[in-house]
C-alpha positions in Angstrom: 14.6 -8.9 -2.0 15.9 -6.2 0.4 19.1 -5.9 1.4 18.9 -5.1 5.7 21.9 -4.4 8.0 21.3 -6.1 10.8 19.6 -3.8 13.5 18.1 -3.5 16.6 14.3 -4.8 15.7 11.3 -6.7 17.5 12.3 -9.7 16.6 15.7 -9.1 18.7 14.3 -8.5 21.2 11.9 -11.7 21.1 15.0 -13.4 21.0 16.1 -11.8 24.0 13.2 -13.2 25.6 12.2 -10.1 26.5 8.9 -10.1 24.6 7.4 -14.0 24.5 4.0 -14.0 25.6 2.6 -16.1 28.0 -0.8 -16.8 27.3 -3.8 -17.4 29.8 -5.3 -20.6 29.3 -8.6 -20.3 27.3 -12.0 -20.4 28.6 -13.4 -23.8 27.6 -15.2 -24.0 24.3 -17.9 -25.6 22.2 -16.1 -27.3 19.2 -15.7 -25.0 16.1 -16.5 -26.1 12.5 -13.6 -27.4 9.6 -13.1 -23.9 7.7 -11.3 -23.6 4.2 -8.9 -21.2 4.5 -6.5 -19.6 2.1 -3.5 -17.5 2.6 -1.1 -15.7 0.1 2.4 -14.3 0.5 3.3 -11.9 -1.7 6.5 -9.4 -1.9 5.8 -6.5 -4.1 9.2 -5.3 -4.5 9.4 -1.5 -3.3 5.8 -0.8 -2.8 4.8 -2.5 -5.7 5.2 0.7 -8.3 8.2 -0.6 -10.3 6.4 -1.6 -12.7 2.5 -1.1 -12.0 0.3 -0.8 -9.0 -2.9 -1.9 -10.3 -1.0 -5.0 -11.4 -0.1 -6.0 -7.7 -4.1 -5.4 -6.8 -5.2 -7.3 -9.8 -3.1 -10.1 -8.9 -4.1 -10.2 -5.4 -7.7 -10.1 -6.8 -7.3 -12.9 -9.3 -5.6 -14.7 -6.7 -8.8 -14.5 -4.5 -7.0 -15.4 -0.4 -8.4 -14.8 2.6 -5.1 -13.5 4.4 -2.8 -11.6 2.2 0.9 -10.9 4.0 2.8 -8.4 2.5 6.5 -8.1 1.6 8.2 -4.7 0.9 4.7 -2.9 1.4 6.2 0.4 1.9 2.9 2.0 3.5 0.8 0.4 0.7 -0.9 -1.9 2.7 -4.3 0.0 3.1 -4.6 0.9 -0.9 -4.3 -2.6 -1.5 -6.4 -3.9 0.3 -8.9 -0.9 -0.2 -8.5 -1.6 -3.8 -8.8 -5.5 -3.6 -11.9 -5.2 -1.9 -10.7 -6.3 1.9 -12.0 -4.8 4.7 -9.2 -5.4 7.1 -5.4 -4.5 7.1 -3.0 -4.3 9.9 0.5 -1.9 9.0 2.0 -3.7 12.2 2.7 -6.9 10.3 1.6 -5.9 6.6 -1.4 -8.1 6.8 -5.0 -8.2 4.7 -7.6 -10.1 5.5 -11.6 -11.1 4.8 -12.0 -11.6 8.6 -11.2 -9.3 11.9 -7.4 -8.7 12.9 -6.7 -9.1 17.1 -3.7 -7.7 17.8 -3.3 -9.9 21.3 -1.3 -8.4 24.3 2.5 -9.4 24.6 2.4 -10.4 20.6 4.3 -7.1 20.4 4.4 -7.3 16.2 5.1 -11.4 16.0 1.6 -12.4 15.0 -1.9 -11.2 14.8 -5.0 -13.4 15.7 -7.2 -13.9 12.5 -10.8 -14.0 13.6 -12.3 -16.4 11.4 -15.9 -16.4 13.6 -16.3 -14.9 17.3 -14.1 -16.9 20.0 -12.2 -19.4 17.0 -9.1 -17.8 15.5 -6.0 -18.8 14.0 -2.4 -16.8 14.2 -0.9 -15.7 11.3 3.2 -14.3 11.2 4.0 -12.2 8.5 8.1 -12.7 7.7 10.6 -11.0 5.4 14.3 -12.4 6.4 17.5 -10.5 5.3 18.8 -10.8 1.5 22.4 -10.8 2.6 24.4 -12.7 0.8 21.8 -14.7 -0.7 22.7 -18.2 -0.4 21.9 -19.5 -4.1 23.9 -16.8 -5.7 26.6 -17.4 -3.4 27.1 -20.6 -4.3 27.1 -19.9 -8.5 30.0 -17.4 -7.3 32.0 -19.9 -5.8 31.4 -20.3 -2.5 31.8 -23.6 0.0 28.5 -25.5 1.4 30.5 -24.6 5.0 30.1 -21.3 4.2 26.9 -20.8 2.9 25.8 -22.7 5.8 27.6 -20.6 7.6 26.3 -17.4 6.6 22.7 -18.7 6.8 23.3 -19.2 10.6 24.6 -15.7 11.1 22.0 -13.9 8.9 18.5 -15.7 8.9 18.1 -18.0 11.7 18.2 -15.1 14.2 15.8 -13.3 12.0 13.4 -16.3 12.4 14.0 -17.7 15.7 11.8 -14.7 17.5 9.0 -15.2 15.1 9.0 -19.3 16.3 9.3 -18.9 19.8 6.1 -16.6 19.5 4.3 -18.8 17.6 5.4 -21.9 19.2 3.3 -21.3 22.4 0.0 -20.3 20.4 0.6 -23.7 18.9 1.0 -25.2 21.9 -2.4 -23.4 22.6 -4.1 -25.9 20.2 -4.5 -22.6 17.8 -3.5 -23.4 14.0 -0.7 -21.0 13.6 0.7 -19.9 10.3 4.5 -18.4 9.2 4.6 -17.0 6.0 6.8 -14.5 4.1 10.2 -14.0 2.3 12.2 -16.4 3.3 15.4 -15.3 0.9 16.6 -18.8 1.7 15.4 -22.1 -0.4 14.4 -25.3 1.2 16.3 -28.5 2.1 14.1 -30.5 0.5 14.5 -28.7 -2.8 18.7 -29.6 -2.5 18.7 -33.0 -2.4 20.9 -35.7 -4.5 17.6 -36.1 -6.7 17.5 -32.6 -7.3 21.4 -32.1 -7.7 22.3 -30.1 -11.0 18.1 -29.1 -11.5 19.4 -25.5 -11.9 22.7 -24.5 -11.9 23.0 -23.7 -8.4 21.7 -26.7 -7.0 25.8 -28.8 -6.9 25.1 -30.7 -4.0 22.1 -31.1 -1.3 21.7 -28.4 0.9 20.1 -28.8 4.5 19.3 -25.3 4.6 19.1 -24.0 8.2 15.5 -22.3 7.9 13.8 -24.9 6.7 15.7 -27.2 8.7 14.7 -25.5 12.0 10.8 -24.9 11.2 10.6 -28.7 10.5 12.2 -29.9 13.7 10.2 -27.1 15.1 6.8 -29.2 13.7 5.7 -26.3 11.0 4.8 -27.8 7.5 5.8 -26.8 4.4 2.2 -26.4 2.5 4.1 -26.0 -0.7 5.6 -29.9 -0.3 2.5 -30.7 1.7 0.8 -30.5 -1.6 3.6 -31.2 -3.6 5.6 -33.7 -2.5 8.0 -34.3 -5.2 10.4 -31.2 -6.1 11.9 -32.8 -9.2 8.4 -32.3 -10.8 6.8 -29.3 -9.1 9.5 -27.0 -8.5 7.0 -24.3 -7.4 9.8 -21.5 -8.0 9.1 -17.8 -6.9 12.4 -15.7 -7.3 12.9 -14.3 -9.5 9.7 -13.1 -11.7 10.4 -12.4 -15.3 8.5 -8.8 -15.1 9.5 -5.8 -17.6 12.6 -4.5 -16.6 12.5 -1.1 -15.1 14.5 1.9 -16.7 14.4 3.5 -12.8 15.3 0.4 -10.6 16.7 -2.2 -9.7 16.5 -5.4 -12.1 17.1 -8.8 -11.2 20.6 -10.5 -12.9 19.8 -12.5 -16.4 21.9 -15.4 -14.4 19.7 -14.5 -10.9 19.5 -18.0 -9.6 15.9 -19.1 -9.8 14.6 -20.7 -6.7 11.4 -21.2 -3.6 12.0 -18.5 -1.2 8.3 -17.5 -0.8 7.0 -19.7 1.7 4.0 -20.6 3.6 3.9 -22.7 6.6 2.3 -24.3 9.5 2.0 -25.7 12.9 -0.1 -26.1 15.5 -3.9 -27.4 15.9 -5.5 -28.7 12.9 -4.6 -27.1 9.7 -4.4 -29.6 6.8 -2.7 -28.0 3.3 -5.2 -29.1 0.6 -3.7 -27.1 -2.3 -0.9 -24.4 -3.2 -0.4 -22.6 -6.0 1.9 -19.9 -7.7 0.9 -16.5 -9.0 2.9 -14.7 -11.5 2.9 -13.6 -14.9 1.7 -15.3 -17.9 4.0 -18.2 -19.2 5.9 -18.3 -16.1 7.5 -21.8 -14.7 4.5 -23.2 -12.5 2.1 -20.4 -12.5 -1.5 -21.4 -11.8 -2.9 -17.5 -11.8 -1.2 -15.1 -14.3 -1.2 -11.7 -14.4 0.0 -9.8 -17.6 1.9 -7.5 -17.5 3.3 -8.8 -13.4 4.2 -6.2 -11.3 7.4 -8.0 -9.2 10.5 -9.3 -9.6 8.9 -11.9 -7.0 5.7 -14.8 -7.9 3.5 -14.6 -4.7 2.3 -18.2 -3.3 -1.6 -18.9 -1.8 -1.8 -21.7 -0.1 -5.2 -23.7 1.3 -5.8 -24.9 4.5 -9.2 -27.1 5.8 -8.3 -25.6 9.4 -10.4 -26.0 13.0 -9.7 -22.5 14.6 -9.4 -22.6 18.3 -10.2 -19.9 21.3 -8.3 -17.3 22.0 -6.6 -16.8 25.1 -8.3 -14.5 27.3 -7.6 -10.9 26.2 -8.2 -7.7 26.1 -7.0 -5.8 22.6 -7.2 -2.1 21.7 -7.5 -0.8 17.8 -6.0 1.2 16.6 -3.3 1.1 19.3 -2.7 4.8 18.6 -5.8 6.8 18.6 -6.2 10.7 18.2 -8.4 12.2 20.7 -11.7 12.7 19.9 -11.8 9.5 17.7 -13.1 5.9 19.3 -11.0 3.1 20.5 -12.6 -0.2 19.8 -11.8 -2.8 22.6 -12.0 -6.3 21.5 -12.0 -9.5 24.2 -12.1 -13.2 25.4 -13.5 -13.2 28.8 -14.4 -16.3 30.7 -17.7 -14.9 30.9 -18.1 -14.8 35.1 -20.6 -12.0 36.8 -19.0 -8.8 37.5 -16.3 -8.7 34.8 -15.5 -5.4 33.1 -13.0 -3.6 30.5 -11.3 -0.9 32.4 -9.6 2.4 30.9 -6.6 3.0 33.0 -3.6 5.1 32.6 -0.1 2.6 31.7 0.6 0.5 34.7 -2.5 1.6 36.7 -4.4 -0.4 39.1 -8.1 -0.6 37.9 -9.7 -0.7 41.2 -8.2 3.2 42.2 -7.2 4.5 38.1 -10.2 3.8 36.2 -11.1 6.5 33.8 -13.9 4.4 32.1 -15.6 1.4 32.4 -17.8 -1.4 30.8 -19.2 -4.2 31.8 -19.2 -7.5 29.7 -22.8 -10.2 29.4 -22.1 -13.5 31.5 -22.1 -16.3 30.3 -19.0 -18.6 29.2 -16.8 -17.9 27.0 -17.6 -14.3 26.2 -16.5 -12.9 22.7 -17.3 -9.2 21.8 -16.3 -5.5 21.3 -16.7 -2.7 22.7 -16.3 1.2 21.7 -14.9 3.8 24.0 -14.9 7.6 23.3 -11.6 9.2 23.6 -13.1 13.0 23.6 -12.1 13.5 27.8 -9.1 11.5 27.7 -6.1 13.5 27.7 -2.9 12.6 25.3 -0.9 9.6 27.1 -0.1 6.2 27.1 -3.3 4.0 28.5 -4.2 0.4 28.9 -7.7 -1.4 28.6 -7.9 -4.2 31.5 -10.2 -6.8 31.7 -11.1 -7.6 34.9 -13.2 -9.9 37.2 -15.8 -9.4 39.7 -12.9 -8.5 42.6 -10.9 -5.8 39.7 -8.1 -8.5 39.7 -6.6 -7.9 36.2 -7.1 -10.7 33.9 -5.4 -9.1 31.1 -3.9 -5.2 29.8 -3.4 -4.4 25.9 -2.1 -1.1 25.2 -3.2 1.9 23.5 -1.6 5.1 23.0 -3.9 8.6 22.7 -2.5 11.7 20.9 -3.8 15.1 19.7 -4.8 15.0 16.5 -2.0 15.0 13.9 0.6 14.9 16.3 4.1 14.4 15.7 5.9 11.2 17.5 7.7 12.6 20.7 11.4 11.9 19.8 14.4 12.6 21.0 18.0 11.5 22.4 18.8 10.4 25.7 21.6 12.6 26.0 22.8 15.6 23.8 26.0 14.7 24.1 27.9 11.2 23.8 31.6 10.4 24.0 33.0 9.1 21.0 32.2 4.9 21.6 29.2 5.6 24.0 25.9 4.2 22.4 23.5 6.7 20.9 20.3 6.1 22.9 16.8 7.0 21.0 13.5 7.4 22.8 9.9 7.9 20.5 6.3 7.9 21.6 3.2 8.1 20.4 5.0 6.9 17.1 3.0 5.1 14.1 4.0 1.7 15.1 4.6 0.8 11.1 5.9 -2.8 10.3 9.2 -1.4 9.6 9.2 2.1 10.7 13.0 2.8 11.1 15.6 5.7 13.1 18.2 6.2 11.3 21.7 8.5 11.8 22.9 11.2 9.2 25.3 13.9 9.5 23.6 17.0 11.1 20.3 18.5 9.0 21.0 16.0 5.8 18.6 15.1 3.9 17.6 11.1 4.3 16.6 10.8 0.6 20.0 12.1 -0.4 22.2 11.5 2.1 23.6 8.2 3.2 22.6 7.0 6.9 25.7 6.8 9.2 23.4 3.6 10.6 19.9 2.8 11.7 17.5 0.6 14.0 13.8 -0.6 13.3 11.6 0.0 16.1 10.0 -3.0 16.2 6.7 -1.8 15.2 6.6 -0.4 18.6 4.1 3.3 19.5 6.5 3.7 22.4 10.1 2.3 23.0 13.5 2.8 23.9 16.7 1.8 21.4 20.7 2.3 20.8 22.8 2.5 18.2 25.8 1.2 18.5 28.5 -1.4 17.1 25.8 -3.5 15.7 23.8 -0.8 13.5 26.6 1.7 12.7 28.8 -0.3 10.7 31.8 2.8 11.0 31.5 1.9 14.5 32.3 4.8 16.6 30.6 7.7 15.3 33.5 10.5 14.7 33.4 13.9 16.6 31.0 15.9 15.2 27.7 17.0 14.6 24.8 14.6 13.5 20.7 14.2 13.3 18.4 11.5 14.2 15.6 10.4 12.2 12.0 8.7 12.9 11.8 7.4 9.2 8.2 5.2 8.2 8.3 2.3 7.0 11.6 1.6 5.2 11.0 4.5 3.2 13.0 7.6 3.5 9.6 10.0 4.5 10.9 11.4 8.2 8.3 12.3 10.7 10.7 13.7 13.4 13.8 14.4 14.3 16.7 15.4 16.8 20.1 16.6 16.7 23.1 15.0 18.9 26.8 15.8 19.4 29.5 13.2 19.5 32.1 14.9 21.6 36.4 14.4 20.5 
């Protein structure tokens, strides 16, 4: 569990609606087989070295999924999944997998497109909501149902909502789409007058508001799927009886135990056929121990008999940021007409007059492939593959970003001076695009593994963007006269990349 001030991140601006995709409609498509599929959710708890690495990749071994999301991966994602033996990791969305990663246009860090065989995928979200005031303990220190409810309104359904409204439209699709993660709230089903007094915490039923909201929103719980009764099959996941660590953070010996680890979905056909917890040996429930275990949270890997569906048609870059010299690999759904083609362009160009390369794609419909372009003549700048018809009318543009080699992030301020109460506004590019790369505010040149941020803002997993920090980030809302530094910080660690220094003027 991670405790988050709320900040200006992806999802906010998902719920803004300035970010939902609209997908093309598919090409049509053959049928696909029934696959078994099995997913994981795991939260390591700070990068999972509390206690012992190789005990996070031995349980995600032993536990054997096909998608793995990560919680509190902390720029570990890669040496897990190097270590576990997975060939494909995305630091976007903290995501493993067996099978290919698309990364479709207009996502924009809400969900990746597992490719489980060429033109039939499914959608995976990867979630961690915010640990403030964590409803459970709230209630064992006295607190109201009103205002735990309450709370959980304010706090975790606006964390969630963005991450729905992506998903819901995939759905729509006829795609099997899958939200799984850190929930830090229990389930509604779990609080009910059958369950009342269970554990401590549980003094009346609950109808907690994220649960609440993916069922009316038509996702299934896979944990209840499977087992429907909670007074026998509690299937708890917070918080794991690991070794308590001398150098961090332990969970309370009256932490209230409870399901925040969740896995659920919507969407197509995805039937839950089994779910089971990992966790350490002799733990409540656990199917797959590891010994010593290396969290203070159990993971959860659920299976899924699932019919993947087509993609919309696309056009996807990886990696989104590319140093020059290195390839770009361009990944596509095409309808599969005569004369179609992926076109390099420059950000917002028009194919027909910008193209700096091109390649054509077979006929023949659908089409599903890849292709490789060579960076070594493109110059550093923001870029967009477009797939195109026969007449260069764009069918679709994913971004990609091309940097020298090494570069830092272009960062900076929009002003170098604000009045005390104007918004600090933050501009980066070419930036790493990590899940939960973050800019935070210190006072001028101090050090962000010492010193305590003023405030801070994700960037929404974004290479290029635009943010403020204002009211809503910098809790002593204004910033005093004085001198002060901005940070580009990866991956809610403390590691800065690049920086800039602003005045607030008295």
């Amino acid at each position: 569990m991670v405790r988050r001030i709320a900040s200006l991140t992806i999802v906010a601006l998902l719920a803004a609606g300035l970010l939902i995709p609209v997908l093309s409609p598919a090409p049509p498509a053959t049928a696909a087989p029934r696959v078994r599929l099995s997913l994981m959710t795991f939260n390591i708890e700070y990068g999972g070295t509390v206690i012992d690495f190789d005990k996070i990749v031995q349980a995600v071994v032993k536990a054997d999924a096909d998608v793995v999301g990560i919680n509190e991966g902390y720029a570990h994602v890669r040496k897990i999944a190097r270590q576990a033996g997975y060939d494909y990791w995305n630091n976007r969305l903290d995501l493993i997998s067996r099978y290919p990663f698309i990364d479709p246009p207009g996502a924009d860090g809400s969900y990746l497109f597992v490719e489980l065989s060429p033109g039939q995928v499914v959608a995976v979200a990867n979630v961690h909501l915010s640990s403030s005031n964590y409803g459970p303990r709230r209630i064992l220190d006295g607190w109201s149902r009103r205002k735990v409810l309450r709370t959980e309104r304010n706090v975790r359904l606006p964390d969630l909502r963005p991450f729905v409204q992506a998903l819901e439209p995939v759905a729509a699709a006829g795609i099997p789409s899958f939200l799984l993660g850190d929930m830090n709230s229990p389930s509604h089903v779990d609080y009910t007058a059958a369950t009342v007094e269970q554990r401590p915490q549980i003094r009346w039923p609950v109808a907690w508001p994220v649960s609440r909201l993916l069922e009316r929103r038509g996702f299934v719980d896979s944990w209840h799927a499977v087992h429907p009764d909670p007074t026998v099959d509690e299937g708890l996941t917070w918080p794991a009886s690991r070794p308590r660590s001398p150098d961090s953070w332990n969970p309370r010996k009256d932490a209230p135990e409870d399901r925040i680890d969740q896995i659920w979905a919507t969407g197509g056909t995805a039937t839950s056929v089994e779910s089971i917890v990992v966790g350490e040996r002799g733990g409540p429930g656990v199917s797959i121990a590891v010994k010593p275990w290396g969290s203070d949270h159990r993971a959860v890997r659920s299976s899924f008999d699932v019919i993947p569906g087509p993609p919309p048609v696309l056009a996807a870059a990886s990696p989104r940021l590319v140093d020059a010299g290195d390839d770009v690999t361009v990944t596509y759904h095409a309808p599969g007409t005569v004369g179609e083609r992926l076109v390099i362009v420059p950000a917002g160009g028009d194919p027909a007059a910008d193209a700096i390369d091109a390649q054509t794609t077979p006929a023949g419909s659908p089409v599903d492939g890849s292709v490789v372009f060579p960076t070594v003549s493109i110059a550093q700048g923001s870029y967009e593959v477009v797939l195109v018809d026969a007449a260069d009318t764009p069918l679709s543009r994913g971004p990609f970003w091309v940097r020298i080699p090494g570069g830092a992030p272009e960062f900076d301020t929009t002003e170098w001076a604000f009045d005390v109460g104007e918004r600090i506004g933050v501009t980066w590019r070419f930036a790493p695009g990590n899940r939960f790369d973050w800019i935070g505010v210190y006072e001028r040149h101090a050090d962000p593994s010492v010193a305590y941020y003023e405030g801070y803002i994700y960037t929404g997993a974004r290479e290029e963007g635009v943010g403020t920090l204002g009211r809503a980030a910098i809790p002593g809302w204004p910033l005093a006269p004085g001198r002060y530094t901005v940070y580009y910080l990866l991956n809610d660690n403390y590691r800065e990349i690049a920086a800039a220094d602003f005045v607030v003027k008295s």
